[in-house]
Backbone as XML, in Angstrom:
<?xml version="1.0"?>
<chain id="A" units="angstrom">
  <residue number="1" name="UNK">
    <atom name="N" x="11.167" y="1.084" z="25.454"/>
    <atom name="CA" x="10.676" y="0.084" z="24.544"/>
    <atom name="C" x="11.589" y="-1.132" z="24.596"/>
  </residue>
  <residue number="2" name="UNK">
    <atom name="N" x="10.656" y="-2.554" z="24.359"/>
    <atom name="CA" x="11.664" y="-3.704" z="24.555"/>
    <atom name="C" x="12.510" y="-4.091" z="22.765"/>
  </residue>
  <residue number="3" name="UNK">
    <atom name="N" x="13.108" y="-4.851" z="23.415"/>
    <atom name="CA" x="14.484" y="-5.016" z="21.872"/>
    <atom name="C" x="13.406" y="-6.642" z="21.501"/>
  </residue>
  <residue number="4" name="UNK">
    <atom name="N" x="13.396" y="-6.508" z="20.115"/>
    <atom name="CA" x="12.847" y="-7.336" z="18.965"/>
    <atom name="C" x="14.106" y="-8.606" z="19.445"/>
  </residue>
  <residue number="5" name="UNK">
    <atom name="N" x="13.035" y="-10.005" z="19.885"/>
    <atom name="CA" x="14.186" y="-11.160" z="19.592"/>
    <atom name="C" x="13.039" y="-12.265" z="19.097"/>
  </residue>
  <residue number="6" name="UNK">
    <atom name="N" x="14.048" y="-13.021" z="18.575"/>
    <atom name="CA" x="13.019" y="-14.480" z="17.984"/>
    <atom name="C" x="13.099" y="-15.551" z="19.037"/>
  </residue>
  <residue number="7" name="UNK">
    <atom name="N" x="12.030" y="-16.070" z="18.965"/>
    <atom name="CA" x="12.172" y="-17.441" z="20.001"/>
    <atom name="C" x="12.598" y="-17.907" z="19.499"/>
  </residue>
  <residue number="8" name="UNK">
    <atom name="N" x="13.048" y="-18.482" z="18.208"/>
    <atom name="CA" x="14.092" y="-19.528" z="18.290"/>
    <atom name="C" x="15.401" y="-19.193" z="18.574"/>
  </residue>
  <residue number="9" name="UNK">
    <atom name="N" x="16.226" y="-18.054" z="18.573"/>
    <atom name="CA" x="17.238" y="-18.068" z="19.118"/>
    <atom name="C" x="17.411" y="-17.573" z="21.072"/>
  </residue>
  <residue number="10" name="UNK">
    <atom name="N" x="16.425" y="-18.088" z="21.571"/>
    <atom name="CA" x="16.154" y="-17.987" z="23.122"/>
    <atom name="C" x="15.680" y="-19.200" z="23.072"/>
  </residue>
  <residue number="11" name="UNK">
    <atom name="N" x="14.777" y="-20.231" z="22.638"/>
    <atom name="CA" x="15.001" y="-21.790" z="23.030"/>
    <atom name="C" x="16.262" y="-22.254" z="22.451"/>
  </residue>
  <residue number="12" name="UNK">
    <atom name="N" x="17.094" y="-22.211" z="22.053"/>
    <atom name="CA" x="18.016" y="-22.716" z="21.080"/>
    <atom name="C" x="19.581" y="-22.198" z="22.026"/>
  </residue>
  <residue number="13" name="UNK">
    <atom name="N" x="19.546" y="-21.107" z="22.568"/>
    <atom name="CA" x="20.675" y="-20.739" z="23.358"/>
    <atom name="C" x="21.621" y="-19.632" z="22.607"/>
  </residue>
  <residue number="14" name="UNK">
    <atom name="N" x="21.213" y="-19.542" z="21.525"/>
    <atom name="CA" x="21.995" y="-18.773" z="20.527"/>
    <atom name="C" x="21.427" y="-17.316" z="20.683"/>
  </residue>
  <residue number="15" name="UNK">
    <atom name="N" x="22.413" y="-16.166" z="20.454"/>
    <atom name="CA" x="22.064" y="-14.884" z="19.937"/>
    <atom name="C" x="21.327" y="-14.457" z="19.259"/>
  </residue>
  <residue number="16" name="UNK">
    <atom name="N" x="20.960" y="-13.447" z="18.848"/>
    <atom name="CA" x="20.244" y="-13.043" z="17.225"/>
    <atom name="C" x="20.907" y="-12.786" z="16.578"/>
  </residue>
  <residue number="17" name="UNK">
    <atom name="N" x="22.050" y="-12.187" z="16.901"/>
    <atom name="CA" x="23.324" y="-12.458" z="15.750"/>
    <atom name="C" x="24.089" y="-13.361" z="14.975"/>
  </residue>
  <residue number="18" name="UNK">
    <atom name="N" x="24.050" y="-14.437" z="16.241"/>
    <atom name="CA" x="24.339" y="-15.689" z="15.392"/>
    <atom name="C" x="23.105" y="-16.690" z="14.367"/>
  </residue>
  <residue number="19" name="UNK">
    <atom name="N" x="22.201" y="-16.196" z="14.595"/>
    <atom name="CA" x="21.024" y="-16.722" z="14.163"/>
    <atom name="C" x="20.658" y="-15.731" z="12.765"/>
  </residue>
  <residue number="20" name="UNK">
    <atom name="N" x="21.134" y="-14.439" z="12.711"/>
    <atom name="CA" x="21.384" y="-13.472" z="11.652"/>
    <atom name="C" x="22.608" y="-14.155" z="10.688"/>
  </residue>
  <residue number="21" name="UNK">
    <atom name="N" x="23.234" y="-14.180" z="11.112"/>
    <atom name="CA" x="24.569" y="-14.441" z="10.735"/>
    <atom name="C" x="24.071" y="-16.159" z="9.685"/>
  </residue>
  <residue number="22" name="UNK">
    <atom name="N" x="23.841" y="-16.734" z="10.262"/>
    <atom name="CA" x="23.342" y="-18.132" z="9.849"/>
    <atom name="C" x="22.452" y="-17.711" z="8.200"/>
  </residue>
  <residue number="23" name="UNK">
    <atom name="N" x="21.651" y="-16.989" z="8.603"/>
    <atom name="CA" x="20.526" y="-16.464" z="7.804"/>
    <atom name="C" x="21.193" y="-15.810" z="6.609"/>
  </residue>
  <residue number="24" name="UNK">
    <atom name="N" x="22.279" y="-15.213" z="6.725"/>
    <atom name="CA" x="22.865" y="-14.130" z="5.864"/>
    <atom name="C" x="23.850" y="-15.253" z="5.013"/>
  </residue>
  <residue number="25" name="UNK">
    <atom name="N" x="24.688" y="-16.306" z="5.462"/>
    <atom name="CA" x="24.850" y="-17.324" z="4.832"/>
    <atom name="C" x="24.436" y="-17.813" z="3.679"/>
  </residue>
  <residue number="26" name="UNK">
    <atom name="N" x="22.902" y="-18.801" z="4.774"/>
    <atom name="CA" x="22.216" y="-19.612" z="3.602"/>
    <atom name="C" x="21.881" y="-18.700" z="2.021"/>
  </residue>
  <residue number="27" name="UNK">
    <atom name="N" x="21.529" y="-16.977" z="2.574"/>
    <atom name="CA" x="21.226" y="-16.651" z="1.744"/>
    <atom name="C" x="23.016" y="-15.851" z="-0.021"/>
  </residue>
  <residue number="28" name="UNK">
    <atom name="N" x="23.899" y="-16.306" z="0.930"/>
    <atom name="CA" x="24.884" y="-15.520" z="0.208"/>
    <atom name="C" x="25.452" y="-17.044" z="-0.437"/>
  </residue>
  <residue number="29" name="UNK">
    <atom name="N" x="24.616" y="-17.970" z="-0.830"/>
    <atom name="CA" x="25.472" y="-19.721" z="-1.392"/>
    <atom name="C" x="24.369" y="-19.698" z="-2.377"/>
  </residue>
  <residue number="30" name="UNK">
    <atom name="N" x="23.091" y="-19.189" z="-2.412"/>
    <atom name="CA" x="22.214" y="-19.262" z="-3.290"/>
    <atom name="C" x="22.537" y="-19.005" z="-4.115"/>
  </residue>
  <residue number="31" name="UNK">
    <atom name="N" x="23.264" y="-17.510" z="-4.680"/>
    <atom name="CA" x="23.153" y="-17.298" z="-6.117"/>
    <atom name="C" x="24.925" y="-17.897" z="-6.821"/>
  </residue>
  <residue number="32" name="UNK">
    <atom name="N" x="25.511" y="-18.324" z="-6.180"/>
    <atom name="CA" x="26.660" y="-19.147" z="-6.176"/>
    <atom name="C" x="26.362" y="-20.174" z="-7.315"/>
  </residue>
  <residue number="33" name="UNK">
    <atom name="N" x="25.590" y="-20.353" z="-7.692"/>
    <atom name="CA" x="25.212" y="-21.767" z="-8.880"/>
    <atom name="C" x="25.076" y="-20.751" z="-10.307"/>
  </residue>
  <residue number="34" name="UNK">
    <atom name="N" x="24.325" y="-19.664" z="-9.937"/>
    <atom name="CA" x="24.614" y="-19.152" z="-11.586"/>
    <atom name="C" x="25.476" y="-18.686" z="-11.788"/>
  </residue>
  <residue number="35" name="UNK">
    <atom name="N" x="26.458" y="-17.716" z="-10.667"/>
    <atom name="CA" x="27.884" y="-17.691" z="-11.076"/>
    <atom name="C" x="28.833" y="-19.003" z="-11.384"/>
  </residue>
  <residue number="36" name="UNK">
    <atom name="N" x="28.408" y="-20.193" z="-10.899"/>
    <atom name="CA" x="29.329" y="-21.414" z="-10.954"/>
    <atom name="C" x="29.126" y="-22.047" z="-12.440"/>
  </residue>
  <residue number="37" name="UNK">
    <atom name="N" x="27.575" y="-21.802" z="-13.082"/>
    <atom name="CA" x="27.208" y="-22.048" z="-14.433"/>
    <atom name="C" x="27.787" y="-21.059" z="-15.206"/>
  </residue>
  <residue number="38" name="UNK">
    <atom name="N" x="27.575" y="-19.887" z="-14.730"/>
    <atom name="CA" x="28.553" y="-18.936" z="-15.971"/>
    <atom name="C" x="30.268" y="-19.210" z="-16.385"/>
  </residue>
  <residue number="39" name="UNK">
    <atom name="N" x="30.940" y="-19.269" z="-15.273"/>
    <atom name="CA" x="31.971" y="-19.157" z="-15.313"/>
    <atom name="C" x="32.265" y="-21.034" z="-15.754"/>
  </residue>
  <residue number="40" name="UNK">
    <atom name="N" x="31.624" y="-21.841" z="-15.357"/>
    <atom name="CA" x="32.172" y="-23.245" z="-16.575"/>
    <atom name="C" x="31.992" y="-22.896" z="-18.024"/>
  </residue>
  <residue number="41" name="UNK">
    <atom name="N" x="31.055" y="-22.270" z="-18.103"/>
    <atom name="CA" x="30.536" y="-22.472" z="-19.774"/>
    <atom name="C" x="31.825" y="-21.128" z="-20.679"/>
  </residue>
  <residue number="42" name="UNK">
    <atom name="N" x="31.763" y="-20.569" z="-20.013"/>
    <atom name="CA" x="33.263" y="-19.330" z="-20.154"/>
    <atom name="C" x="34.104" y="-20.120" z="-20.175"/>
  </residue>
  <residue number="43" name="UNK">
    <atom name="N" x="34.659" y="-20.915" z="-19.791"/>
    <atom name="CA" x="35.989" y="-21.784" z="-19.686"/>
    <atom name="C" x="35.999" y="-22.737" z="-20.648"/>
  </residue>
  <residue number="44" name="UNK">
    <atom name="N" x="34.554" y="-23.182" z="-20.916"/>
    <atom name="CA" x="34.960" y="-24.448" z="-21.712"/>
    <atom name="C" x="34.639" y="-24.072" z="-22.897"/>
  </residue>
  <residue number="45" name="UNK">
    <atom name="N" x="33.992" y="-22.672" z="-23.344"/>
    <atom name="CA" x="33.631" y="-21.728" z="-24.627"/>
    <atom name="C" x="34.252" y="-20.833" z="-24.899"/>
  </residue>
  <residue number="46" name="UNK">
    <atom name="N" x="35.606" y="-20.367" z="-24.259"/>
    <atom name="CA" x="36.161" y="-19.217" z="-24.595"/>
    <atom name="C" x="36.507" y="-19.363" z="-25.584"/>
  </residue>
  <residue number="47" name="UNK">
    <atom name="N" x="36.752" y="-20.021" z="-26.876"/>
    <atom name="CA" x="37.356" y="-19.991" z="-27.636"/>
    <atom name="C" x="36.287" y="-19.822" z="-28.838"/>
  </residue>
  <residue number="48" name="UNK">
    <atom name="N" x="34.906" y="-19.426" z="-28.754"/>
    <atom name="CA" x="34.057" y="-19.368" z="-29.474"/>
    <atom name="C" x="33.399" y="-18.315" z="-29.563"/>
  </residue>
  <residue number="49" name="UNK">
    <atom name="N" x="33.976" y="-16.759" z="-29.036"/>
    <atom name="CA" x="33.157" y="-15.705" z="-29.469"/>
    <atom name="C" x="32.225" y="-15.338" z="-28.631"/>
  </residue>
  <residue number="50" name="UNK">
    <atom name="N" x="32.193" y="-15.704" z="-27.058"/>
    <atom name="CA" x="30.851" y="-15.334" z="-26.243"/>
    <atom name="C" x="30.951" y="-13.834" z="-26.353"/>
  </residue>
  <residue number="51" name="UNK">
    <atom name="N" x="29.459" y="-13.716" z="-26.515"/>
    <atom name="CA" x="28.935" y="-12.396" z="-26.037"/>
    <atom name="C" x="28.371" y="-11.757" z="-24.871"/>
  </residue>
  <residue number="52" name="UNK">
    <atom name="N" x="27.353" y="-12.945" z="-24.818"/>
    <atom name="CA" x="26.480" y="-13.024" z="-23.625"/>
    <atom name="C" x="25.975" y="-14.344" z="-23.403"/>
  </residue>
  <residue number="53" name="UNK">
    <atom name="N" x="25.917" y="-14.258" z="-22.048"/>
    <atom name="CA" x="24.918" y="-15.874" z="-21.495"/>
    <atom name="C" x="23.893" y="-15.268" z="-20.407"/>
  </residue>
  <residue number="54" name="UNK">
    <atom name="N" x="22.835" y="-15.886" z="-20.908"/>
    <atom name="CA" x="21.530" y="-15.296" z="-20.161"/>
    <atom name="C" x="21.058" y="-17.098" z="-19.234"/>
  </residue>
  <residue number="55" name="UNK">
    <atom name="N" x="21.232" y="-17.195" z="-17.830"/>
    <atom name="CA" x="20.407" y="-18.227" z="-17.485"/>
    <atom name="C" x="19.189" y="-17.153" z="-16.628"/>
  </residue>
  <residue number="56" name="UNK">
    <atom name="N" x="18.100" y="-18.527" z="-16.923"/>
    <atom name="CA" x="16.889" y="-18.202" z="-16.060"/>
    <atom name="C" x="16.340" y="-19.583" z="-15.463"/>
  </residue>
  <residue number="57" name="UNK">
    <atom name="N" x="16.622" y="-19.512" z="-13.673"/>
    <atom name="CA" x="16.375" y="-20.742" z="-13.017"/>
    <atom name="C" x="14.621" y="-20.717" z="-12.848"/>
  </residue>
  <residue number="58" name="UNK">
    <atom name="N" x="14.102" y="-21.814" z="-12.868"/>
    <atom name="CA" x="12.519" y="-21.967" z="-11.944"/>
    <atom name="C" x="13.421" y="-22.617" z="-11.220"/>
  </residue>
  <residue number="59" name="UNK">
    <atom name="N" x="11.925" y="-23.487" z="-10.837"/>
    <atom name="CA" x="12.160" y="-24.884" z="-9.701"/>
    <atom name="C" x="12.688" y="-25.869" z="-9.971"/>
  </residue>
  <residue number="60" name="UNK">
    <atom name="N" x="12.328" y="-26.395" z="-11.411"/>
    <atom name="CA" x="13.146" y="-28.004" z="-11.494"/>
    <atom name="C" x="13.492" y="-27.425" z="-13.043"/>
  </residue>
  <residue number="61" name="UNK">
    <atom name="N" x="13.707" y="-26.690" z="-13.708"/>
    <atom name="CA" x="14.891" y="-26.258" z="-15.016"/>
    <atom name="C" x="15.083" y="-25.018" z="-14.707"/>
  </residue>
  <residue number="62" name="UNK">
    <atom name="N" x="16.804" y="-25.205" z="-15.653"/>
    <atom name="CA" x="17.365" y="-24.359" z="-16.074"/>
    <atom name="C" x="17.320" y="-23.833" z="-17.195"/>
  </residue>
  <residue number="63" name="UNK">
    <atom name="N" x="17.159" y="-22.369" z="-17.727"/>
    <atom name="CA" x="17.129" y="-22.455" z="-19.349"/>
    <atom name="C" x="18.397" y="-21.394" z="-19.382"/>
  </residue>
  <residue number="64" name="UNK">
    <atom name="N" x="19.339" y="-21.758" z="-20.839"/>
    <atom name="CA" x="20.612" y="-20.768" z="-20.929"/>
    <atom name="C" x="20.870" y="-20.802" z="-22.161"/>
  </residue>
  <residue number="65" name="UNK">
    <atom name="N" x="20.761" y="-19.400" z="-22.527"/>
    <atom name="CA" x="20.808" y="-18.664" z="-23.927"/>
    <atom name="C" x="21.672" y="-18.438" z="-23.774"/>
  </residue>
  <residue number="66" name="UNK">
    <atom name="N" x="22.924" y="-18.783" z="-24.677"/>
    <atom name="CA" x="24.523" y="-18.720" z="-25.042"/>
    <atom name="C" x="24.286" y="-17.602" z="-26.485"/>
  </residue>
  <residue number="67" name="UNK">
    <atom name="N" x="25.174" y="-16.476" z="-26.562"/>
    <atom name="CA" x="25.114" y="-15.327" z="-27.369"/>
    <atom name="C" x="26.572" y="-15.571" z="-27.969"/>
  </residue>
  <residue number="68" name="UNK">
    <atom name="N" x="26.681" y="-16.176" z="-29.410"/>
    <atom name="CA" x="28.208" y="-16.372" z="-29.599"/>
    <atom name="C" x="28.568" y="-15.810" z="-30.896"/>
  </residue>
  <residue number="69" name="UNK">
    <atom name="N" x="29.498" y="-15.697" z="-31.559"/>
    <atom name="CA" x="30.222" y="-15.218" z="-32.304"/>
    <atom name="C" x="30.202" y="-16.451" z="-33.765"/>
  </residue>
  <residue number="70" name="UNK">
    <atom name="N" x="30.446" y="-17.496" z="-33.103"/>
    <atom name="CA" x="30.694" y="-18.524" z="-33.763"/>
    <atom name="C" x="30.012" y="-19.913" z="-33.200"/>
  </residue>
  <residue number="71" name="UNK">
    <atom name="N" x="28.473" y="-19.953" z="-33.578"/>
    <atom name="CA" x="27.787" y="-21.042" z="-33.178"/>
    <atom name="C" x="28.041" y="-22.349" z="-33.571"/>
  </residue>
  <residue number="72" name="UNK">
    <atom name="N" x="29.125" y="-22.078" z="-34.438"/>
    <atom name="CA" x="29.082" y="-24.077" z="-34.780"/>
    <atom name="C" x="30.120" y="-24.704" z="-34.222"/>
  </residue>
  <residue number="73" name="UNK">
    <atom name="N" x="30.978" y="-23.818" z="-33.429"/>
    <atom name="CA" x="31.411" y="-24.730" z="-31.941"/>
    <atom name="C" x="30.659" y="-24.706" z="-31.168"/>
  </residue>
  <residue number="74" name="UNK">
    <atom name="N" x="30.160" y="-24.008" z="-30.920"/>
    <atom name="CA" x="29.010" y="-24.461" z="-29.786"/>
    <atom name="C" x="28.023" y="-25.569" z="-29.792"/>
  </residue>
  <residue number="75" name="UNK">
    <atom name="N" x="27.625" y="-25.447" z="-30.883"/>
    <atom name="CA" x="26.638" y="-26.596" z="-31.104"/>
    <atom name="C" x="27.491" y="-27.901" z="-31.497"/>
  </residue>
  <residue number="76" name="UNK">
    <atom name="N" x="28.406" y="-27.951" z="-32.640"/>
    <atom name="CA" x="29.308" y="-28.837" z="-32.630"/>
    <atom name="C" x="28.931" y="-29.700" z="-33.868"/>
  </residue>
  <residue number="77" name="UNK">
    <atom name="N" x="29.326" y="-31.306" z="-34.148"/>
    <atom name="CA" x="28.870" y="-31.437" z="-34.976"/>
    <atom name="C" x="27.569" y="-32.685" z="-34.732"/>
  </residue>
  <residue number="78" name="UNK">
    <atom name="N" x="26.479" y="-32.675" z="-35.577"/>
    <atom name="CA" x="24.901" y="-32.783" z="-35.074"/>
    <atom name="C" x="25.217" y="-32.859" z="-33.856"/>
  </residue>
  <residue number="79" name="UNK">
    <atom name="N" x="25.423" y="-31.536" z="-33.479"/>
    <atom name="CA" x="24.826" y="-31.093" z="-32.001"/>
    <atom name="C" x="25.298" y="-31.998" z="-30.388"/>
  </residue>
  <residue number="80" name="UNK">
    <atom name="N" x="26.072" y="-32.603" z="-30.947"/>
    <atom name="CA" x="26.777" y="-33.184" z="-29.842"/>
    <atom name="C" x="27.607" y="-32.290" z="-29.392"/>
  </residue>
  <residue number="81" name="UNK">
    <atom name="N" x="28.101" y="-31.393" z="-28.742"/>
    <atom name="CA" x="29.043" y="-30.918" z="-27.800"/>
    <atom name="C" x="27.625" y="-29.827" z="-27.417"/>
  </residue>
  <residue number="82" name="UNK">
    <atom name="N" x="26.883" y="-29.879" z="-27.919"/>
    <atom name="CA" x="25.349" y="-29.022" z="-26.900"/>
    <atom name="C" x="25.197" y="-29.673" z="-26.431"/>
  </residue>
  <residue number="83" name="UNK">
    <atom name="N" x="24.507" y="-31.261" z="-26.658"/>
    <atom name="CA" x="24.222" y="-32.380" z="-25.544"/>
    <atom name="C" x="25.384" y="-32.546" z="-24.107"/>
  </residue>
  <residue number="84" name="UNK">
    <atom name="N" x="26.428" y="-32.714" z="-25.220"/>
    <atom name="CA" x="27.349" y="-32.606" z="-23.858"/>
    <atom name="C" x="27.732" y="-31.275" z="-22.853"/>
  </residue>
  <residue number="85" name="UNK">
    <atom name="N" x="27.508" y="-30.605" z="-23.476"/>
    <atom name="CA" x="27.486" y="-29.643" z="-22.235"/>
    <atom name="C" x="25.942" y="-29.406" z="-21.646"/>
  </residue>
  <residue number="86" name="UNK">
    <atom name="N" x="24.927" y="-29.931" z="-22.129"/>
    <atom name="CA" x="23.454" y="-29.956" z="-21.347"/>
    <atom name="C" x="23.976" y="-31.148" z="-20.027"/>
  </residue>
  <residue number="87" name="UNK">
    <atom name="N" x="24.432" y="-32.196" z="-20.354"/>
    <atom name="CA" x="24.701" y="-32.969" z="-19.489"/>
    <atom name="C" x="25.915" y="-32.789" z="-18.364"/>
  </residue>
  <residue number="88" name="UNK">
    <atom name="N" x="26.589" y="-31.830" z="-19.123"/>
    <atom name="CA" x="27.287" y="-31.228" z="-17.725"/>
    <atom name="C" x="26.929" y="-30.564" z="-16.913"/>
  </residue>
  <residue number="89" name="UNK">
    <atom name="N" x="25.591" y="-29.352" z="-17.436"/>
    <atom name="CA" x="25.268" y="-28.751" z="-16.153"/>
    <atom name="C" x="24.059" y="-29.553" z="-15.702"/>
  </residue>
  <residue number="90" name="UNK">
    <atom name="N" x="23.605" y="-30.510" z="-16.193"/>
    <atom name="CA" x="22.388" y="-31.349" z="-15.178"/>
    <atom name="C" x="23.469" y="-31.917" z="-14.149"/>
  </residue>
  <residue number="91" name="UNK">
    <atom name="N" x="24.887" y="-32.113" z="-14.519"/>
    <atom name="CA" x="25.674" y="-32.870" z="-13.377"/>
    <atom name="C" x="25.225" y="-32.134" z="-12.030"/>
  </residue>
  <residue number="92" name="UNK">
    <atom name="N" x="25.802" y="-30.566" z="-12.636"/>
    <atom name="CA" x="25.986" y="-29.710" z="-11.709"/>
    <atom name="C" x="24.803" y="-29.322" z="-10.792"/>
  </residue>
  <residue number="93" name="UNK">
    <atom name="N" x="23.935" y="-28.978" z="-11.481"/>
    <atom name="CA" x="22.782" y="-28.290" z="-10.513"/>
    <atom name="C" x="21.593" y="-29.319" z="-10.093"/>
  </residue>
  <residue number="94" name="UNK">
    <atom name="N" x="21.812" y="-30.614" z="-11.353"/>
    <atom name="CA" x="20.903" y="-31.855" z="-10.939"/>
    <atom name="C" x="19.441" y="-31.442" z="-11.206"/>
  </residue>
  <residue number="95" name="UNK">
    <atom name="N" x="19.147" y="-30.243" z="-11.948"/>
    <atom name="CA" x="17.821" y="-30.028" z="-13.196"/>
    <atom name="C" x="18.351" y="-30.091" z="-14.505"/>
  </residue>
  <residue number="96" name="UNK">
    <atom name="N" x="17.170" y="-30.213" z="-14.892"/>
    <atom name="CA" x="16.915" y="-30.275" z="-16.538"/>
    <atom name="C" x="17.006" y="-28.974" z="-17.076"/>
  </residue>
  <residue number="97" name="UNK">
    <atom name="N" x="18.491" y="-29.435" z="-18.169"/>
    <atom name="CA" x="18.569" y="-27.907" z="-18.805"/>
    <atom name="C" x="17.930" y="-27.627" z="-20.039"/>
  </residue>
  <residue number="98" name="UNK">
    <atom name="N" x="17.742" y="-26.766" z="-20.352"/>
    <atom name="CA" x="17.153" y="-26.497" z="-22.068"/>
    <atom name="C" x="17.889" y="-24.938" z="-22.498"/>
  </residue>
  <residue number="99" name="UNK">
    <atom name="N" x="18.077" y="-25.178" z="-23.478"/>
    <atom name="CA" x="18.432" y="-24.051" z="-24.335"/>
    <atom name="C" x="17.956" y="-23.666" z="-25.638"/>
  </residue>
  <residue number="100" name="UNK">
    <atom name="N" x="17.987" y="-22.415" z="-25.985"/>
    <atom name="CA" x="17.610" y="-21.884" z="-27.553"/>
    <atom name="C" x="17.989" y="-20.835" z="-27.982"/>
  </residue>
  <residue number="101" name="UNK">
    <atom name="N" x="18.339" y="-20.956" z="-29.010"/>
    <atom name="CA" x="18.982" y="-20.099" z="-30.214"/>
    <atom name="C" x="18.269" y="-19.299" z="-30.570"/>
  </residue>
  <residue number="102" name="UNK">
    <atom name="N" x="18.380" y="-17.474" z="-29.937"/>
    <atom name="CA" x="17.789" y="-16.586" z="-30.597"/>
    <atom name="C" x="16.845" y="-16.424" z="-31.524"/>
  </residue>
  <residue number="103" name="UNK">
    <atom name="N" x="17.749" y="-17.175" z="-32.515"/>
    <atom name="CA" x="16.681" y="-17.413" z="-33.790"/>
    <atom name="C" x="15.955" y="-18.212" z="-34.282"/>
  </residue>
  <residue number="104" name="UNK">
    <atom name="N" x="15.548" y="-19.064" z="-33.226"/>
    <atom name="CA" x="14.607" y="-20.255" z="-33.079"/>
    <atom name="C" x="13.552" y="-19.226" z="-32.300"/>
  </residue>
  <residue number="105" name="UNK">
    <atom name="N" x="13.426" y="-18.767" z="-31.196"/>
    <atom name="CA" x="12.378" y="-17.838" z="-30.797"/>
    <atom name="C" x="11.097" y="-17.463" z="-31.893"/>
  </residue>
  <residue number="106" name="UNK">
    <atom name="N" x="10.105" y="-17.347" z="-32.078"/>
    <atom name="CA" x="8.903" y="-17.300" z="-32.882"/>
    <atom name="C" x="8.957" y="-15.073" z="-32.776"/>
  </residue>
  <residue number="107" name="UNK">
    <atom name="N" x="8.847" y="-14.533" z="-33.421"/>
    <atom name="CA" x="8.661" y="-13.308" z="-33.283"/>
    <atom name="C" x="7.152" y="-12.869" z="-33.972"/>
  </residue>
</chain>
């Protein structure tokens, strides 16, 4: 039986390994942004009681449920240090973030 290769790495000059290898990459930088969102918001919130942080990416937003101990650093006062940290991670990932408070949810 013959061995499985892709034409693009036989027009291209490359292996299938290196063409694997490439592949295994792009895919190991992807989830690199929600670890890079967790671990800012840990740094710049440790001092407020995290419990948990839940993000959930689509296509063009982010949404991130912050679980804290002590919500009125987080939110800050009228809600300016939420704005400012919404605007830090639009720096970062360059979507629109949104967030909500457990107990804003409709049950």
């Amino acid at each position: 039986m013959g061995r499985k290769f892709t034409q693009r790495a036989c027009a291209s000059g490359t292996s299938r390994l290196e063409v694997e290898l490439v592949q295994r990459a792009r895919v190991q930088r992807l989830p690199a942004r929600g670890h890079h969102i967790r671990a800012h918001i840990e740094g710049k919130l440790a001092h407020a009681g995290l419990s948990d942080i839940t993000i959930k990416k689509n296509k063009n937003e982010i949404e991130v449920n912050i679980h804290t101990a002590r919500p009125g650093i987080v939110i800050g006062k009228s809600g300016s240090e939420v704005d400012a940290l919404r605007k830090e991670l639009h720096r970062m990932t360059r979507k629109s973030v949104r967030g909500q408070h457990p107990r804003d949810k409709a049950t």
